[in-house]
C-alpha positions as CSV (number, residue, x, y, z in Angstrom):
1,X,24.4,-24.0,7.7
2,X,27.6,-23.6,6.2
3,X,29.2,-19.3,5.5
4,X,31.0,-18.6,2.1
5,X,33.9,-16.0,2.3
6,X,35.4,-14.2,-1.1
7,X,38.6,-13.6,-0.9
8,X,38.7,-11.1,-4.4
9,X,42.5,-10.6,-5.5
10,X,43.5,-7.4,-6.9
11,X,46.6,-5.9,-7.3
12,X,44.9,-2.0,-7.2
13,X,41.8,-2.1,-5.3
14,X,41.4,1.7,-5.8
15,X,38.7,2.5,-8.0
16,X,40.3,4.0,-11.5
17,X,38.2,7.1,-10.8
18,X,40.3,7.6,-7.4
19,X,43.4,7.8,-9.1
20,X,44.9,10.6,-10.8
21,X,46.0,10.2,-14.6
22,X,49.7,10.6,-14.2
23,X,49.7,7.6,-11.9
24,X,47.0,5.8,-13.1
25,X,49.0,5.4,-16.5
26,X,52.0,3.2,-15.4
27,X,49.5,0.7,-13.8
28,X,47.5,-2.6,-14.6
29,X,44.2,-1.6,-13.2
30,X,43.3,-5.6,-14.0
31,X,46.4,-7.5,-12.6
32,X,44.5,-10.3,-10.4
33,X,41.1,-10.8,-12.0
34,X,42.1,-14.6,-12.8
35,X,42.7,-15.0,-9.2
36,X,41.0,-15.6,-5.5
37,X,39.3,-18.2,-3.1
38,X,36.5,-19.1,-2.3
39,X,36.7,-20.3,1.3
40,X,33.7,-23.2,2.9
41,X,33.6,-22.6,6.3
42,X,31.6,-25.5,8.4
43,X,32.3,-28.4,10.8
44,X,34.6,-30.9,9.2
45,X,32.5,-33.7,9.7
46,X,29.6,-32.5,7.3
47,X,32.4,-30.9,4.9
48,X,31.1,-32.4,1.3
49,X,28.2,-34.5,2.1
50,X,25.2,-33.5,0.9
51,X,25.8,-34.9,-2.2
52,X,28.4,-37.7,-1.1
53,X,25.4,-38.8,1.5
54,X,22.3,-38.2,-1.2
55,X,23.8,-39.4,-3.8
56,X,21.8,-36.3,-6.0
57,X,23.1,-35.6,-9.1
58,X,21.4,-35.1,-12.6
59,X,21.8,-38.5,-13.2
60,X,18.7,-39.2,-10.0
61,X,15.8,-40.7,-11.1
62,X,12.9,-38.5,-11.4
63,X,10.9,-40.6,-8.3
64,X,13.8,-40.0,-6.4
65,X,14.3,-36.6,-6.7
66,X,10.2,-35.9,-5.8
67,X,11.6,-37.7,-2.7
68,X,14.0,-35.7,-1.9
69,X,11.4,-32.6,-1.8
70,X,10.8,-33.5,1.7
71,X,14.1,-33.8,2.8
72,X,14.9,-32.2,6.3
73,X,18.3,-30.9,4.1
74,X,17.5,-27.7,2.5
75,X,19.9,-28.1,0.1
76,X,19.0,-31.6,-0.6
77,X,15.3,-30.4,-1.1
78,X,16.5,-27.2,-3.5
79,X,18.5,-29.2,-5.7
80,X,16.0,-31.6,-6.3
81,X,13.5,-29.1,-7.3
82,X,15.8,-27.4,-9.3
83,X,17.0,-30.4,-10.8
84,X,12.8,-31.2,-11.7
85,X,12.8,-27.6,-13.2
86,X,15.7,-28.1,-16.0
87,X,15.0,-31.6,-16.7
88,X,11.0,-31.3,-17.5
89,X,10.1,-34.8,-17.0
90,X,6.4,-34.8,-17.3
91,X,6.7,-38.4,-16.4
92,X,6.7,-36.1,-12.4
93,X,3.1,-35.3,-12.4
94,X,2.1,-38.9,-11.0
95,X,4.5,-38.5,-8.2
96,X,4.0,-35.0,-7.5
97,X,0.1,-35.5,-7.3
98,X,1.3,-38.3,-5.3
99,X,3.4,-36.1,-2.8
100,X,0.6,-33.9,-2.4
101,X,-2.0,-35.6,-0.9
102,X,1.0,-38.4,1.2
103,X,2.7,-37.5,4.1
104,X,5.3,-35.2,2.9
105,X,5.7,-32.1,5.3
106,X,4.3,-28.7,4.5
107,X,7.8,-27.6,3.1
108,X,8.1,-30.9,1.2
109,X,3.9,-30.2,-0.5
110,X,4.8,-26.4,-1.4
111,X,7.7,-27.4,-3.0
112,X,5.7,-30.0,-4.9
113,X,3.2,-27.6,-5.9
114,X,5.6,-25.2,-7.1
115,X,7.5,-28.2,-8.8
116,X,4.2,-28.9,-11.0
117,X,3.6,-25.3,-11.6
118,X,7.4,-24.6,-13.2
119,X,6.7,-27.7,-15.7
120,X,2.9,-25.8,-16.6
121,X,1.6,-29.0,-14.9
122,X,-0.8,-27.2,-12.4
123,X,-4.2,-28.3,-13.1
124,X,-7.5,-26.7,-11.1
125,X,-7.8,-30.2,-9.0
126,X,-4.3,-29.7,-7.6
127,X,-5.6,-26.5,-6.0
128,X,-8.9,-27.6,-5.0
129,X,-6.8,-30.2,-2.5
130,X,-4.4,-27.9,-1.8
131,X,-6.7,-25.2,-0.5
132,X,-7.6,-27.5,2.2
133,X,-4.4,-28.2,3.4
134,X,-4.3,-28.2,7.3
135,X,-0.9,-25.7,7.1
136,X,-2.1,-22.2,6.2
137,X,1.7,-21.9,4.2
138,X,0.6,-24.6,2.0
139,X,-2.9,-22.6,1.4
140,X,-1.1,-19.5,1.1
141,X,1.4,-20.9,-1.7
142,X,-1.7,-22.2,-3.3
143,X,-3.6,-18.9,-3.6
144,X,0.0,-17.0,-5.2
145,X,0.3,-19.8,-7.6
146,X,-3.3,-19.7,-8.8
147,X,-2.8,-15.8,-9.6
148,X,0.3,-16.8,-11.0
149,X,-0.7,-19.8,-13.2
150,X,-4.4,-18.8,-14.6
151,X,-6.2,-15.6,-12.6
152,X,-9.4,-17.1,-13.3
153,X,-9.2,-19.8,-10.9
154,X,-9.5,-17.4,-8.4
155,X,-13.0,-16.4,-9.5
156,X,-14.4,-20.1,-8.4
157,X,-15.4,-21.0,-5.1
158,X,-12.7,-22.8,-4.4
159,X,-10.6,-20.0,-3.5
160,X,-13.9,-17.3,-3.1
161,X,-14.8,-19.2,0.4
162,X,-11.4,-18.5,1.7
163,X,-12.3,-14.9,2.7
164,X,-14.0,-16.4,5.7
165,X,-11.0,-18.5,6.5
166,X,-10.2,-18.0,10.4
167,X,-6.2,-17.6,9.7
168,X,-5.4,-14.2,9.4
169,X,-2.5,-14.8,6.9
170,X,-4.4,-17.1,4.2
171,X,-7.2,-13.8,4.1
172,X,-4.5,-11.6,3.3
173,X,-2.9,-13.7,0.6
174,X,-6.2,-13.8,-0.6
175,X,-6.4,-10.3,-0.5
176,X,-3.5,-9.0,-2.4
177,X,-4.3,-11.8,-4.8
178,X,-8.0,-11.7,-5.4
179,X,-6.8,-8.2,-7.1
180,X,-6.1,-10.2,-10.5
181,X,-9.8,-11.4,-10.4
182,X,-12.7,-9.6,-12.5
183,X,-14.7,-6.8,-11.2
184,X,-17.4,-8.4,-10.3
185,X,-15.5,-11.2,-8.1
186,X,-13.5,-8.9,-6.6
187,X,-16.4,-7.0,-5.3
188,X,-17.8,-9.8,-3.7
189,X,-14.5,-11.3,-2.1
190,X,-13.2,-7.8,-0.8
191,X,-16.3,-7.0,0.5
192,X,-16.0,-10.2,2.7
193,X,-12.4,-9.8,3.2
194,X,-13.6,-6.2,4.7
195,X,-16.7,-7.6,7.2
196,X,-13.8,-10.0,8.1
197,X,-10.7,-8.0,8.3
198,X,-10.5,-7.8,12.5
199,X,-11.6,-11.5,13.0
200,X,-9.1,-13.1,14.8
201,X,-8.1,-17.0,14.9
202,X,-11.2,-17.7,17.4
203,X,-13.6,-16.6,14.8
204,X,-14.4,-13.1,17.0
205,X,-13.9,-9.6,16.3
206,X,-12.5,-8.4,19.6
207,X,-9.6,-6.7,18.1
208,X,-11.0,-3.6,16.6
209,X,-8.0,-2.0,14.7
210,X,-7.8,-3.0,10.8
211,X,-3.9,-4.8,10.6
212,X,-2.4,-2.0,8.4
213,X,-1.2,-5.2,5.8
214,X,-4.8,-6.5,5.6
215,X,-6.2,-2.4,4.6
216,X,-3.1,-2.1,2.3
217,X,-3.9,-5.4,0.6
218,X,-7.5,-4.5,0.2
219,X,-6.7,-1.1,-1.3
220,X,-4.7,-2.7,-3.8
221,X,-6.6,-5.1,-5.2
222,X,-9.9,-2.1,-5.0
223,X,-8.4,-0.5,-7.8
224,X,-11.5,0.5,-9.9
225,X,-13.8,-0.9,-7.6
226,X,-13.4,1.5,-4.4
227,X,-16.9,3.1,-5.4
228,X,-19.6,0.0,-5.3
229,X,-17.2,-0.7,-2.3
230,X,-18.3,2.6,-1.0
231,X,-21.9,2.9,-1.4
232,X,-22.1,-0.9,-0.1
233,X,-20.3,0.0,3.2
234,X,-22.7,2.7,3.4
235,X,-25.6,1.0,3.0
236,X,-24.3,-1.4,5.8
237,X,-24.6,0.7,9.2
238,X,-23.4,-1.7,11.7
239,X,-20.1,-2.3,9.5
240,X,-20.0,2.1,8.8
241,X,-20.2,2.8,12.6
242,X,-17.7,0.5,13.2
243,X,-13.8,1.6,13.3
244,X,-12.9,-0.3,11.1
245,X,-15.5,1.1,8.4
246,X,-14.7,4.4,9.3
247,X,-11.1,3.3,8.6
248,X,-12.1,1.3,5.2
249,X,-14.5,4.5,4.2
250,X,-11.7,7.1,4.5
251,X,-9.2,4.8,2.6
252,X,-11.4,4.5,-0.3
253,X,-12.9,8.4,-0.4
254,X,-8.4,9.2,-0.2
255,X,-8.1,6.6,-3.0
256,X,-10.5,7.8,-5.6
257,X,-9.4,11.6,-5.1
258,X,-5.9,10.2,-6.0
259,X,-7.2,8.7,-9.1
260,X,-9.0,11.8,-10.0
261,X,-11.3,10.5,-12.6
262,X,-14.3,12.6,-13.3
263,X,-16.9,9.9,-12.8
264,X,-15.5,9.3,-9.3
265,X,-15.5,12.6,-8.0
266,X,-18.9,13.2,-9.3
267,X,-19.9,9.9,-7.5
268,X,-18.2,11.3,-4.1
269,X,-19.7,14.4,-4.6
270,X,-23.2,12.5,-5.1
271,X,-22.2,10.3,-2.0
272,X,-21.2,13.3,0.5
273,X,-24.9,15.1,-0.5
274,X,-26.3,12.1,1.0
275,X,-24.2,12.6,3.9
276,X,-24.9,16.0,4.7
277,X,-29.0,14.8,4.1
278,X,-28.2,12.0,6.8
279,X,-27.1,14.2,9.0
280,X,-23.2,13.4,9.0
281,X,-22.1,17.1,7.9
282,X,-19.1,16.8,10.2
283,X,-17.9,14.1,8.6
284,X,-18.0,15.1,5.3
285,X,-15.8,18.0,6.7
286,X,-13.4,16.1,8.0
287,X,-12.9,14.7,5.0
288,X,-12.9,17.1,2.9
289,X,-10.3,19.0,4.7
290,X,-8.2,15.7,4.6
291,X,-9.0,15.2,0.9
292,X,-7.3,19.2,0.2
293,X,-4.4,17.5,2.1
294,X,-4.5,15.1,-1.0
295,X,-5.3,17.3,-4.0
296,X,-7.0,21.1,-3.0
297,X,-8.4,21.7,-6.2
298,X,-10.3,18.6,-6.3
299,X,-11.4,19.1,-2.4
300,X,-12.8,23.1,-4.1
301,X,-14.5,21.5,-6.5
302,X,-16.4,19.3,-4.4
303,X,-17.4,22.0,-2.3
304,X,-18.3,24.3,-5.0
305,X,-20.7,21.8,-6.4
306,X,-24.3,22.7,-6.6
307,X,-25.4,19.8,-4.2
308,X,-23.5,20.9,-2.0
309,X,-22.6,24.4,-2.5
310,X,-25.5,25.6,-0.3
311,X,-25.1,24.1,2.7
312,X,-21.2,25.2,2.5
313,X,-22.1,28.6,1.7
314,X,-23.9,28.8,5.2
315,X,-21.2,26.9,7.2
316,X,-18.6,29.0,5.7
317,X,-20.4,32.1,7.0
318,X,-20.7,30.9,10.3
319,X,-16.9,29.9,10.3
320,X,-15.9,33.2,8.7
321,X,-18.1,35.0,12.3
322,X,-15.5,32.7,14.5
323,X,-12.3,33.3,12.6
324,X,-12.5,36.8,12.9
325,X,-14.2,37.4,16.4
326,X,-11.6,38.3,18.5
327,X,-13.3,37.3,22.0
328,X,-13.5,33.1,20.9
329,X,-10.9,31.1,21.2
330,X,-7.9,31.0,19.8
331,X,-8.2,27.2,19.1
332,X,-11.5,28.1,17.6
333,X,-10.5,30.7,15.3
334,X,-7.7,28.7,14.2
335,X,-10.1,25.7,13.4
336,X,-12.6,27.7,11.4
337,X,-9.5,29.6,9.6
338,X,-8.3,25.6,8.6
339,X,-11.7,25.1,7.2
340,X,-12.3,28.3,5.3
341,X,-9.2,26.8,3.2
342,X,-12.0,25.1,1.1
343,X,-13.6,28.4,0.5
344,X,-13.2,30.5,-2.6
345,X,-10.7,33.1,-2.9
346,X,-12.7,36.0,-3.6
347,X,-14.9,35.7,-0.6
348,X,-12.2,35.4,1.9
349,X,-9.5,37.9,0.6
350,X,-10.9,41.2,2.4
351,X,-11.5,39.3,6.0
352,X,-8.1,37.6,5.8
353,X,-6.3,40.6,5.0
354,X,-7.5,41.8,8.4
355,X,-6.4,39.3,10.1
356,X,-3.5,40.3,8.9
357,X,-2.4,42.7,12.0
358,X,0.0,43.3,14.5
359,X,-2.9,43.6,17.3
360,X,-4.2,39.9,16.5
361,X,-2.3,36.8,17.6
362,X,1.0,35.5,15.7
363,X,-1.1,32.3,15.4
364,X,-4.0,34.1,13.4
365,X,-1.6,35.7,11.6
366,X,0.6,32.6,10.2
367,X,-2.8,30.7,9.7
368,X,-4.6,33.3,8.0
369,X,-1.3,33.8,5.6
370,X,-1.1,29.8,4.7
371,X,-4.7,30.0,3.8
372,X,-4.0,33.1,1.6
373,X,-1.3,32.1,-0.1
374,X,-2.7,28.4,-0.5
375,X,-4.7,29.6,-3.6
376,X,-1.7,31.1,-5.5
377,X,-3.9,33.5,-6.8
378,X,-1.9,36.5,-8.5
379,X,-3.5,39.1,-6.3
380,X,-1.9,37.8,-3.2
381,X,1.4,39.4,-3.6
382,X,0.1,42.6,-4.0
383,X,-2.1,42.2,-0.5
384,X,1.3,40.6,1.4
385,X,3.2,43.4,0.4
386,X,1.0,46.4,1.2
387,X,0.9,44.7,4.4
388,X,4.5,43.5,4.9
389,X,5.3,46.8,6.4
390,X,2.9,47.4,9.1
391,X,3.7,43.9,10.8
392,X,6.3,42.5,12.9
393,X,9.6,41.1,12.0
394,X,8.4,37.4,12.4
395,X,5.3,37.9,10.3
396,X,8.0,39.8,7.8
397,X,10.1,37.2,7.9
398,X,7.1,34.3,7.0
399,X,5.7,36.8,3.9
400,X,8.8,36.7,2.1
401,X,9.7,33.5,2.2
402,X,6.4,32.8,0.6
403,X,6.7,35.3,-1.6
404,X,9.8,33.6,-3.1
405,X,8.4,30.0,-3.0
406,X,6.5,30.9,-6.3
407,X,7.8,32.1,-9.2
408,X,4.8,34.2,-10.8
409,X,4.9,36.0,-7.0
């Protein structure tokens, strides 16, 4: 491969903003800009003969230059499709369908494809014999050119059956593509895509972990479909107890409290009952706590919800006993102080405040300030600063600076 080297000429390189005005006036800042090389660096024995040697030029028969689209020469094989782009022969198509199916290499058949798809010549047969290609980069270009040419051409079997395809890399071009399709395809292929996102090229699912492409492919072509995803996964217990439903579970519940449309958090709320009914409660905490992480007021709301305000209210009690008992654990207490987050301010403010004390440990203290001051109710200033006083310089220290991170404080 040959290097190209600019050698720009300027007379002042300096840029004019560099330069102060007294000086700046008795110069050309553009003295030079009609002059400069352009050095070719290779071996002297290929200088010039790509074309010398091809004998490509727009004058090239159209045969010829499908030839030349499996050329070992890059350039020889670029210029030739660029060449088919600006001249528009349809007279191509026979010789590209041709090329297709003969014994070009894989390079050679995905330029031909992608030769036929910048003349509009694509046709749903090309693809059909394309998807079957024995290179998974031929299958792959196939897929991307299908959402590129006509997005309903990936809502037929040809391309549907792929999500059980053993290579790895022509699933997740499915994936990210399959996210152009209707709803009701794109249900049905992700939810495949999913049950096979950790099979590897044997057909197995040893490895466990869900590639972090393939869950980020999946997410993005889920848009508007994470719930039916949802309630399918749960419906399916071999695939939930698996990690990578657990994994596919909390990306779609994080998702959908991103979105924060109504319908879908009245549908997670309806789907963490259920939860709590099966018996999962400590998973529905868990991710509730993650989903305050995300948006807080949408993680309160789901907790004040009457199906499943009562069984918070009693959790919340029993966290409230731990958080303030003084003989548990400090890794306790600070657990069941992260949790009470979720809770209301009201119910929380007068235990908190006790916690706020130079007899109970620095750690209490902090956490029981961050949950406090994570409402941004108006009444916390006035708690922090009857209590600033009586509390150690550190504690001090941490009050004021929240103090001043809001403005209505």
């Amino acid at each position: 491969m040959d290097a190209y080297e600019l050698d720009m000429y300027r007379e002042v390189i300096e840029h004019p903003l560099s330069l102060p005005p007294e000086i700046k006036q008795h110069l050309d800042l553009t003295s030079g800009k009609n002059r400069g090389r352009i050095y070719r660096m290779g071996t002297p024995r290929k200088a010039w003969r790509y074309q010398s040697e091809s004998g490509l030029s727009s004058k090239t028969s159209t045969k010829n230059l499908v030839g030349l689209l499996n050329s070992q020469n890059s350039w020889q094989r670029e210029t030739a499709a660029r060449l088919l782009y600006e001249q528009q022969d349809q007279r191509a198509i026979q010789f590209l369908q041709t090329a297709r199916v003969n014994d070009f290499n894989a390079i050679g058949r995905i330029h031909a494809l992608w030769s036929l798809h910048g003349m509009k010549l694509l046709k749903p047969d090309d693809f059909v014999v394309a998807v079957q290609d024995i290179d998974p980069q031929v299958v792959c270009h196939a897929i991307h050119l299908a959402e590129l040419t006509d997005p309903k051409w990936l809502e037929t079997s040809t391309f549907s059956r792929l999500a059980e395809h053993p290579n790895i890399h022509i699933r997740l071009q499915l994936a990210f593509s399959i996210g152009a399709a209707n709803d009701m395809v794109r249900k049905k292929v992700l939810w495949r895509l999913m049950k096979n996102a950790t099979k590897n090229e044997t057909g197995s699912h040893r490895d466990a972990n869900v590639s972090p492409l393939m869950l980020t492919a999946i997410m993005s072509s889920a848009n508007g479909v994470q719930y039916p995803l949802l309630v399918k996964l749960i419906s399916n217990k071999a695939m939930l107890q698996s990690k990578s439903g657990q994994v596919f579970m909390t990306s779609f519940v994080e998702q959908m409290v991103k979105r924060n449309h109504d319908v879908e958090i009245s549908s997670l709320i309806e789907f963490f009952a259920g939860q709590v009914t099966d018996g999962k409660a400590n998973t529905v905490e868990e991710t509730v706590f993650r989903i305050a992480g995300i948006r807080s007021k949408t993680a309160r709301r789901i907790v004040s919800s009457p199906m499943l305000y009562p069984y918070f209210k009693l959790r919340f009690a029993e966290l409230m006993q731990s958080a303030v008992d003084v003989d548990e654990k400090i890794r306790v207490r600070l657990e069941a102080i992260r949790l009470l987050q979720l809770s209301d301010f009201g119910s929380l403010r007068e235990s908190f405040t006790s916690l706020l004390k130079v007899d109970q440990p620095i750690e209490i203290q902090l956490a029981a300030l961050d949950v406090l001051c994570s409402f941004g109710d108006p009444r916390t200033a006035s708690i922090l600063l009857l209590r600033r006083s009586q509390l150690s310089q550190q504690m001090q220290h941490a009050i004021r600076m929240r103090l001043m991170s809001r403005s209505q404080w």
